[in-house]
C-alpha positions in Angstrom: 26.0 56.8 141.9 25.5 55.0 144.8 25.9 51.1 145.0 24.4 48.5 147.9 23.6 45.0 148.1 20.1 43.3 148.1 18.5 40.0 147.4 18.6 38.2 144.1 15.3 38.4 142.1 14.2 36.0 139.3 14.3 39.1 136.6 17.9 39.4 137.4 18.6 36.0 135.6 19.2 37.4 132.1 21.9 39.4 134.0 23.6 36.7 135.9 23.4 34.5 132.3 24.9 37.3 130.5 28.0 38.0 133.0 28.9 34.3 133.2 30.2 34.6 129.4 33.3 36.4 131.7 35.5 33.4 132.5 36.5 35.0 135.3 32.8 35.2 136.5 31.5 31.4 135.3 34.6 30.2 137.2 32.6 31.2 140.1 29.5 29.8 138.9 27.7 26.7 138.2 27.7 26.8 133.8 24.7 27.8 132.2 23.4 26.9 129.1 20.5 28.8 129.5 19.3 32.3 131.2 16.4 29.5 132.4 19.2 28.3 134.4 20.7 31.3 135.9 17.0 31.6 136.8 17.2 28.2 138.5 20.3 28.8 139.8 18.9 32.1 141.7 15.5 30.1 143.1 17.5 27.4 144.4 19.9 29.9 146.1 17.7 32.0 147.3 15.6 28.8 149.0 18.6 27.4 150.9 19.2 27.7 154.2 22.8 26.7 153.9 23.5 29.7 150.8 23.1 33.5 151.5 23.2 35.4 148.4 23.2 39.1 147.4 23.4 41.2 144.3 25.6 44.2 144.2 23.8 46.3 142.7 23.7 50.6 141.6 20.8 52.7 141.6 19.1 51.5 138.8 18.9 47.7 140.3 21.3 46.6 137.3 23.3 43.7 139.0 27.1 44.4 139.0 28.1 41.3 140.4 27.5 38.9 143.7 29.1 38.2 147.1 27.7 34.9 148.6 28.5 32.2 151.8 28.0 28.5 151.8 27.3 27.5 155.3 28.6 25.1 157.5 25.6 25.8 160.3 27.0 23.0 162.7 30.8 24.2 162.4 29.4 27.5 162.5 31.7 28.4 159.1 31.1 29.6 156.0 32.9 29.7 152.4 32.8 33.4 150.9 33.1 34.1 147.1 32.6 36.8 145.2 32.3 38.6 141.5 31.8 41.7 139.4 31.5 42.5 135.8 34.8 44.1 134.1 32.9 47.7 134.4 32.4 47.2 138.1 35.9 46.0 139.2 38.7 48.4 141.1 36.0 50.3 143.0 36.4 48.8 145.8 32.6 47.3 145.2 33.8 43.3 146.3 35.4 44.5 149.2 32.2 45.9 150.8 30.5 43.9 149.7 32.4 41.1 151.5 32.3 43.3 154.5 28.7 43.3 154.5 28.1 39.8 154.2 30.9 39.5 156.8 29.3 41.4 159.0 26.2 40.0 158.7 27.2 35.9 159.5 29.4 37.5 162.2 26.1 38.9 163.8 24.2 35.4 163.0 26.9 33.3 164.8 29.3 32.7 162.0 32.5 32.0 163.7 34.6 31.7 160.9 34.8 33.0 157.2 36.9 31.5 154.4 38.1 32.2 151.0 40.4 31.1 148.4 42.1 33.2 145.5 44.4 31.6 142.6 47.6 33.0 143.1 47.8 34.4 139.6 45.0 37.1 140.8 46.1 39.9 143.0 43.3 41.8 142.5 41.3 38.9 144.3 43.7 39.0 146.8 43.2 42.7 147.6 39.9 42.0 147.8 40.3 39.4 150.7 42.8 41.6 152.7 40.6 44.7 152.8 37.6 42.7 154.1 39.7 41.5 156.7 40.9 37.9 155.4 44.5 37.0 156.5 46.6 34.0 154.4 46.5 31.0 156.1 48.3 28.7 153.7 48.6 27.6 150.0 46.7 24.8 148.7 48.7 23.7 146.2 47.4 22.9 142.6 44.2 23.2 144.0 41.8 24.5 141.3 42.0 23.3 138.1 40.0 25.5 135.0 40.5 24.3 131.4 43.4 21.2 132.3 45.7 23.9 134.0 45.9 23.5 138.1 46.4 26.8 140.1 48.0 27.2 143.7 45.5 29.3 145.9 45.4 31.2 148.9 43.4 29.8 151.8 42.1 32.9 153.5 39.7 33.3 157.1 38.9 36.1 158.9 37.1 34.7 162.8 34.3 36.2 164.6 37.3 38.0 167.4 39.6 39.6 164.1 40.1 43.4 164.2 37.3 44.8 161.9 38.3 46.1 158.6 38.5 50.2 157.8 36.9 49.0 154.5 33.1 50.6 154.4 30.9 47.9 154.4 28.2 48.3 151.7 24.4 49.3 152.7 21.6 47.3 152.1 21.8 44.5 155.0 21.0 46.3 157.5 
């Protein structure tokens, strides 16, 4: 089976709607009541110049999860975030797929990428270092999901860092 990124479409709503019942996954984004808002949430994405979006997706166009960027244009810096479904994680899938989108806002001018992880999720942070992403610093008690605050990882990668070995995944060419 092979896997790439691609745009969002609206018909991928019901799947968005359904993998933000993981509270891993609606932690990274907005809550929906409805699959009318995921639907929203996808139109108003994919209409933004300041958002770039993609699905990752397998053969059969079911979505697997999402990589995307919120741009600062003027700083010319971006904030990466990522998620999969539970069948989809420890493939390696959010690490091309980061690469990818990497890739792609490096060749658009991006100069730098950044990304935080809670500290309480390695698997995140492996994620971050195969795409490239090296620690900066901890922001302390900066998240906060049900009353509880979590310590993350501020990480970057610049335009000028050594490009990953991780395989970016096809589709934005």
């Amino acid at each position: 089976m092979t896997h790439q990124l691609r745009p969002w479409h609206p018909e991928d709503a019901q799947e968005m709607f359904d993998a933000a019942s993981d509270p891993e996954i609606a932690r990274q984004l907005p809550p929906f009541e409805t699959e009318a808002d995921a639907r929203a949430y996808i139109a108003k994405s994919a209409g933004s110049d300041d958002v770039v979006a993609y699905a990752i997706s397998d053969d059969s166009e079911k979505v697997l999860g999402g990589v995307m960027a919120r741009l600062n244009r003027p700083m010319r810096t971006a904030w990466v975030s990522y998620w999969l479904v539970a069948e989809a994680r420890g493939k390696g899938l959010a690490s091309r797929a980061t690469v990818a989108l990497a890739n792609r806002l490096f060749d658009e001018d991006v100069h730098r990428l950044e990304l935080g992880h809670r500290l309480n999720n390695p698997d995140s942070r492996k994620v971050a270092d195969r795409a490239g992403f090296i620690q900066e610093g901890i922001m302390r008690e900066e998240l906060e999901y049900d009353g509880v605050r979590y310590d993350t990882a501020l990480m970057s990668r610049l335009a000028s860092d050594p490009v990953p070995d991780t395989e970016p995944l096809p589709g934005l060419e």
